[in-house]
N, C-alpha and C positions, 0 to 999 in steps of 0.2 A: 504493500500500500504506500510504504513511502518513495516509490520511483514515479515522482513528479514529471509531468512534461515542462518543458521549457518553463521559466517562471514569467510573467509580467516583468517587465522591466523597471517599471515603478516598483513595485513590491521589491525588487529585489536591490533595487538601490536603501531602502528603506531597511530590508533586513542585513543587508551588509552593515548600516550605520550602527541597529541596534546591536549587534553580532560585536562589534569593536565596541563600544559599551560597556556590555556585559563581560567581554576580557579584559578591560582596563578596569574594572571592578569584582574579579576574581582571583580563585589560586587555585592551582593542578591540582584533582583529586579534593575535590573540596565540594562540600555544600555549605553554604557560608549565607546567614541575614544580613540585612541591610539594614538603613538608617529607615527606609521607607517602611512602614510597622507592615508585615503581614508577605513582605515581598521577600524569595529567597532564590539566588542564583545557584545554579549547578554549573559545573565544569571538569572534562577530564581530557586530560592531552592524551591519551590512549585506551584502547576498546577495553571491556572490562570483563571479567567475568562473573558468572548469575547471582545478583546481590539481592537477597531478602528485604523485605520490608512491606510497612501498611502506610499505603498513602491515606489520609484523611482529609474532608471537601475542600475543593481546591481546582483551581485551572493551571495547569502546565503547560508552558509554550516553548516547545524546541525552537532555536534558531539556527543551530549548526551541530552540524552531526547526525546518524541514527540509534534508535535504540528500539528495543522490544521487547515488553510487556506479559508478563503471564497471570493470569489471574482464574482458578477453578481450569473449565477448560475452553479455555481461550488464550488467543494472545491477539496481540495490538502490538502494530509496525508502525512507526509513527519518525518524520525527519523536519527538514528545514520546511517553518508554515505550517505547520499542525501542531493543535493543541488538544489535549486532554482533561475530558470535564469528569471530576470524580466528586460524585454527588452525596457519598457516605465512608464511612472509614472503612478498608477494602486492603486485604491482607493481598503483595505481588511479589512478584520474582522476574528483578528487571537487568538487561543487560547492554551496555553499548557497543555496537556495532561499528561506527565508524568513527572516528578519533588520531588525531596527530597534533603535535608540537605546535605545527605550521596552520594545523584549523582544527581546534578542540571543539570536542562537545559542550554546546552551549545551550542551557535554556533556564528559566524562570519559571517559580511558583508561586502563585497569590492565592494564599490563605482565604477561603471564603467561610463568612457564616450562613450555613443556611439559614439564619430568620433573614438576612441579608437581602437573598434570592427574595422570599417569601415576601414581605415588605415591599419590593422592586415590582413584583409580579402583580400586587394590590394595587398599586400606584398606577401601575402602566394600563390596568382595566382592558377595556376596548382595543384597545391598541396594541394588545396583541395578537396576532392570526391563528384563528384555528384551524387547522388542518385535518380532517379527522384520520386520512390514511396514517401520515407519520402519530397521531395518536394512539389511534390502533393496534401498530406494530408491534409486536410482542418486546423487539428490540430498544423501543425507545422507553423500558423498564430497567436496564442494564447501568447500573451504578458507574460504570466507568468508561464513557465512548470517547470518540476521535474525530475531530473537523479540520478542516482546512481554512487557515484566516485567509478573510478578506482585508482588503486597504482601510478598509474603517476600523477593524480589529487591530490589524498591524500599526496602527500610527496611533491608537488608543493606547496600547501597551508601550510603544516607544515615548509617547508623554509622562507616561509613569517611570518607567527606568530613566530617561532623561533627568528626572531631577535628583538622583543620585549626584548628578554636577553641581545641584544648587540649592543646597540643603535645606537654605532659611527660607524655600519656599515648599517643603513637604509639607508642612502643618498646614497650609490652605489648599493645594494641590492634589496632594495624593489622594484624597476623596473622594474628590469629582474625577480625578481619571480612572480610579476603581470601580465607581458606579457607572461610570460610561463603558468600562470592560464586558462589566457582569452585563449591564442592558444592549451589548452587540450581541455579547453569546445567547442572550435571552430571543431576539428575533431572527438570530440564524439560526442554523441547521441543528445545532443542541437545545433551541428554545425548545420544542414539547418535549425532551427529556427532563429538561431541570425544572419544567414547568409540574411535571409529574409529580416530583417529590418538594415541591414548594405547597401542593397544597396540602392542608392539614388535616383531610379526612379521606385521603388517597389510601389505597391498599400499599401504594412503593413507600407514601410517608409512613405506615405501620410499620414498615419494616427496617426503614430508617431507625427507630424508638426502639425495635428488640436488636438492630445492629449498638445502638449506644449499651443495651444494656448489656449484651456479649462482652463486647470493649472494657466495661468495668467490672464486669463478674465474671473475666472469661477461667480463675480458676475455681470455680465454683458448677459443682454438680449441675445443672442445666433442662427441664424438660421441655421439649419442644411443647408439649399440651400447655404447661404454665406461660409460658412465652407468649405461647396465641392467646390465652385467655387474660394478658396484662394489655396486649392493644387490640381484644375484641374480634378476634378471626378464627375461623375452625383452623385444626391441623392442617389440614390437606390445602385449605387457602396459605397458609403462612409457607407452608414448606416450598410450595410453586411460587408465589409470587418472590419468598427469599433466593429461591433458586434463579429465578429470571435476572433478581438485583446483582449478585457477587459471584453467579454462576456455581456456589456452591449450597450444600445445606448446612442448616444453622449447624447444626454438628460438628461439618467439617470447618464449617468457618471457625469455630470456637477452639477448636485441633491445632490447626496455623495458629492462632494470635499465641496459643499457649509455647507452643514449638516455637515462633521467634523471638517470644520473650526469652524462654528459655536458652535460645543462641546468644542470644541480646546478654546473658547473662553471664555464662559462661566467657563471653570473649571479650567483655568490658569489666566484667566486677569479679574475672577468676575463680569463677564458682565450678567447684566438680557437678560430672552429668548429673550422678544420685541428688545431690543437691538441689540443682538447679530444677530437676524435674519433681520434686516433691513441690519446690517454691512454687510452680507454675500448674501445683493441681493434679499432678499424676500418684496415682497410688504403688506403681511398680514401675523403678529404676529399668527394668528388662524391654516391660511395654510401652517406655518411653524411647527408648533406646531403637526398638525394631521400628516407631512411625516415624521417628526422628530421621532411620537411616532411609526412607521409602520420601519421604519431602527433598532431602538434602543431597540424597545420595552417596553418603557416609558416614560412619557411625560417629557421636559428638566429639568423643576428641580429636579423632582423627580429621572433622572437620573443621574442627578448632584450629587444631594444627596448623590446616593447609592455609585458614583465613590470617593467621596471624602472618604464615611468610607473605602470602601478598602483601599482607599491608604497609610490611617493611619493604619490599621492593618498590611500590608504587607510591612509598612517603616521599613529600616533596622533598629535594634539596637545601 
């Protein structure tokens, strides 16, 4: 998906600008905040390999570089002019693709809240188009899709990184070029998805509510019945509609969060596997050990291991 044709010439005068930007405001191998509250740069001078994590709502815009997404079972191929709307907190397995010295991977994430969305969506009334086919779609229930900016999107995001150069003008800026972000993505091609889970008696917003609850109770016993009956859905509605949203079941979503906590713990706070998987909710070291190695494809130390030597090769200088 991300073998672009030819690009607009304008666009791409624009993303070369923002592209040199975003490198005079980074460092190799980094994900690094900024001054602008809720904006956070990525960058890697070389392709990487498969890195765990849970993105949480938020729009991400590649400017240079590719990279590719795994999330249940799918993935998302995404490059230079695409961005990524992820409408709830959503365990992936992400990797870059294309990457050098001379043109690092480059892109941006702005932190969204969804009452944000919701709020925007109230405001904007009429004014937005309904569609009914893209509402329909089974697909535009899918917690995490992919569009291609347009020149109204590209030069909304480039006003926003732009004032990384002029500080003393974020406090009245960054606002309004945030909310002119969220309201392009809202009338293009991801507005009926986010419109989806903006409203607040949606079956995708119920599941939104038992994704937060996962998030914070994920090492706690879990029944899928109590879950449906806290946002008022039979089983069989919650399991489908959760399965449409994260592509997985609440089960297996609750599995992941535990498992990368669990990595998360072991490779930053030097905790043994036994440990680490009792912390994270598991009753058998053994039984942790076998799902651990079926996500990762290695058993924890040993994957421990391998993530530590990369990270000493690939520390910057």
């Amino acid at each position: 998906m991300y073998d672009r044709a030819t690009p607009d010439k304008s666009l791409e005068a624009v993303r070369l600008r923002l592209a040199q930007t975003l490198q005079r405001w980074s460092e190799d191998q980094k994900i690094q905040g900024t001054a602008v509250p809720g904006l956070e740069i990525f960058r890697s001078d070389s392709p990487t390999s498969c890195v765990s994590g849970v993105y949480d709502p938020s729009l991400i815009f590649v400017v240079q570089g590719h990279k590719t997404v795994n999330f249940g079972d799918r993935e998302l191929m995404y490059g230079p002019l695409s961005y990524l709307v992820s409408s709830v907190h959503i365990p992936v397995m992400g990797r870059i693709v294309t990457a050098s010295p001379d043109m690092p991977y480059l892109a941006m994430k702005i932190t969204v809240d969804p009452q944000e969305v919701s709020n925007l969506v109230l405001e904007m009334g009429s004014q937005l188009k309904f569609d009914p086919e893209a509402e329909a779609c089974p697909e535009s229930a899918c917690g995490l899709c992919l569009a291609q900016m347009d020149k109204g999107m590209l030069d909304a995001v480039s006003r926003l990184t732009s004032l990384l150069e002029t500080p003393d003008d974020i406090s009245i800026l960054a606002p309004l070029a945030r909310r002119e972000i969220i309201y392009r993505a809202l009338i293009g091609e991801m507005g009926p998805r986010m419109r989806k889970f903006a409203v607040a008696d949606s079956s995708v917003h119920r599941v939104s509510r038992v994704i937060a609850v996962l998030k914070d109770r994920y090492t706690e016993s879990l029944r899928v019945k109590d879950l449906a009956e806290e946002v008022n859905m039979s089983e069989s509605a919650l399991f489908h509609t959760f399965k449409q949203v994260t592509r997985m079941s609440p089960l297996q979503f609750q599995k992941k969060l535990r498992l990368l906590e669990a990595r998360r713990l072991m490779l930053a706070e030097g905790l043994e596997a036994a440990t680490a998987s009792y912390r994270v909710g598991y009753e058998s070291p053994s039984h942790f050990s076998r799902e651990y190695s079926r996500l990762f494809g290695a058993p924890p130390r040993a994957d421990v291991v391998k993530l530590r030597g990369e990270q000493r090769v690939s520390a910057p200088a």
